[in-house]
Steps between C-alpha positions, in 0.01 A plus 500: 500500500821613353516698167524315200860694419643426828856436418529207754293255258809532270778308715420182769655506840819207499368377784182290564226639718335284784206353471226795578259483805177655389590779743782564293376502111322752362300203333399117668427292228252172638543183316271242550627105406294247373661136573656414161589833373702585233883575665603673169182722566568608874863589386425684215239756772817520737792562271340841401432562904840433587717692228294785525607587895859533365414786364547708798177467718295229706187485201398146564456262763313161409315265721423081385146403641351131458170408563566300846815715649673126395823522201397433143645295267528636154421264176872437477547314880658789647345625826446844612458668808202793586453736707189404631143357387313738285233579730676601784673791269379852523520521101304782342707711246609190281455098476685298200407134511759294363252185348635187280343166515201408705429848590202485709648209703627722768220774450199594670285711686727671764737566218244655252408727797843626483476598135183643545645688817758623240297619189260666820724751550625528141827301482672331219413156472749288235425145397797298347453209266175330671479786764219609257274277592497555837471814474169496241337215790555778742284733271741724417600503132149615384575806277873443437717349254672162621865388332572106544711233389400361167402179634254595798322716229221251441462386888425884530296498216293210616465658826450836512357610105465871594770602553741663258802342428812697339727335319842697631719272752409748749249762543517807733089576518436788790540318826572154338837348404497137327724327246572164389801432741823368434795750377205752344467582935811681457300710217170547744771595791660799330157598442427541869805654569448721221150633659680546828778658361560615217634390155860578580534260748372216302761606209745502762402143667475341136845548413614424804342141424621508160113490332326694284137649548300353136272766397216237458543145591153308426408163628599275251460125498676242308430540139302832546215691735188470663251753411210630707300189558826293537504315168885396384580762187773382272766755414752423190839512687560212730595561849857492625696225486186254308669392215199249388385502177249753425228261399552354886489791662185633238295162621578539834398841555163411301458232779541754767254742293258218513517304830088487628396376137770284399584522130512165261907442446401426115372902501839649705676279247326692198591835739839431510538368161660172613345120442419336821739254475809809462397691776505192717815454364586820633314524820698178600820629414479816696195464766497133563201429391224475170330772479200367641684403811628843498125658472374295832796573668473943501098366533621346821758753589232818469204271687795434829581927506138546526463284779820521645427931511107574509210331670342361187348158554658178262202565283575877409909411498414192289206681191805780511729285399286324225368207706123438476565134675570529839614137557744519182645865604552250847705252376715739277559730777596228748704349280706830389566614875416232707174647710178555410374841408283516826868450728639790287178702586502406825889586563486841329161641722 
């Protein structure tokens, strides 16, 4: 590894290196694609790759795997080549898997053999966004920290109630990597590079991508955080760029605080200090919908990321979200999104 005051971290070579064999790089980094990944995620882990071998030597290579050897196509239509199917990869130093939508879909046995072939001979293994959860079915999350994406917090919760959840956008725990995806990869990224090699480069590779490192960047969610058991915690500033009035944004993050027992509206009304018939007024005017309406519908919304991301059955998705009645959590569902709650299951395993 080259010494953190090697001078060639200061200036990038003006041309652009080739794309690295592993023979060549110092470092093969394996990415594993889930169909319906997250594009803005898989750029933001190969930016960092690429700009850092213009500083003077081969460092990384990079290799796309998918679960059948077959292209993937990312949640945006785009379709991606691979290298090769994930099984037929000698992989043991390091395995990200790149994991949107539908994670398990295109998951199974032969593949969890490779990740346990990995954390055998003490690799790194990274999940991204739902990569998690593949990861904790394979058995191996039990005595780390896992990072996700706001929104597949309860799934995760649902499913696997033992282990610890942090509440950074990524977390760097001993031989595990995860983070909630999306442009806070770039974030987890310079962390790897940093552990291979050294600080400097990472300084050097951020300013050659024009961002800045945050000291602390915690997982935030619309109006606030989730603390340890993944309740919705209202903070006092509104989040960027929500310019509803406060008592809309207070109601609505008491409805996310409260989603498995269901508060009366009459009782977030008295909360909020609004009458029922002004915070409609409001909720209309900037979500839609009453209030009411507005309740079923993040109800419906949490119910669909539990199925759509865990193996709970309809029951568990539909008491989680507040719905003791399983032919009236049903109808709403179906008539929300279309499908009934046992498709979504069914699509999602």
């Amino acid at each position: 590894m080259t010494s953190p005051d090697t001078p060639e971290w200061l200036y990038p070579r003006p041309d652009l290196p080739p794309v690295l064999s592993p023979a060549q790089a110092d470092v093969t980094v394996n990415l594993w694609l889930l169909p319906k990944f997250s594009m803005l995620t898989l750029y933001c882990l190969l930016e960092p790759l690429r700009v850092a071998n213009r500083f003077g030597r081969a460092l990384f290579a990079w290799r796309l795997y998918s679960s059948d050897g077959e292209p993937v196509v990312a949640s945006n239509g785009v379709r991606v080549d691979v290298e090769a199917a994930l099984n037929q990869a000698p992989i043991y130093d390091n395995l990200f898997v790149v994991a949107s939508y539908e994670p398990e879909a295109a998951a199974g046995a032969a593949q969890w053999a490779v990740l346990r072939q990995v954390a055998a001979h003490g690799g790194l293994l990274a999940g991204l966004e739902t990569g998690a959860f593949i990861l904790a079915r394979a058995g191996l999350m039990e005595g780390y920290e896992v990072a996700l994406h706001w929104e597949s917090r309860p799934a995760f919760i649902e499913e696997f109630p033992m282990l610890a959840l942090s509440e950074a956008r990524y977390r760097f725990d001993r031989q595990r990597l995860t983070g909630g995806g999306g442009a806070s990869s770039l974030d987890l990224m310079m962390a790897f590079i940093e552990r291979e090699q050294g600080a400097n480069l990472v300084a050097a590779i951020s300013r050659q991508l024009v961002h800045s490192r945050p000291a602390a960047m915690p997982d935030a969610g619309r109006n606030g955080s989730v603390d340890e058991r993944g309740r919705f915690v209202l903070t006092a500033e509104p989040a960027p760029g929500d310019f509803r009035p406060r008592s809309v944004r207070r109601a609505e993050a008491i409805m996310e605080a409260n989603l498995a027992q269901p508060l009366p509206i009459p009782e977030i009304c008295r909360r909020v200090g609004q009458s029922q018939r002004q915070l409609n007024r409001l909720f209309q005017r900037y979500a839609g919908e009453t209030a009411k309406g507005r309740y079923l519908s993040l109800r419906l919304d949490r119910a669909y990321q539990i199925l759509a991301d865990s193996r709970a059955s309809v029951t568990q998705a539909g008491l989680a979200a507040g719905f003791l009645q399983p032919a009236h959590f049903s109808r709403a569902y179906r008539a929300r999104f279309g499908e009934s709650p046992s498709t979504t299951a069914g699509r999602g395993r």
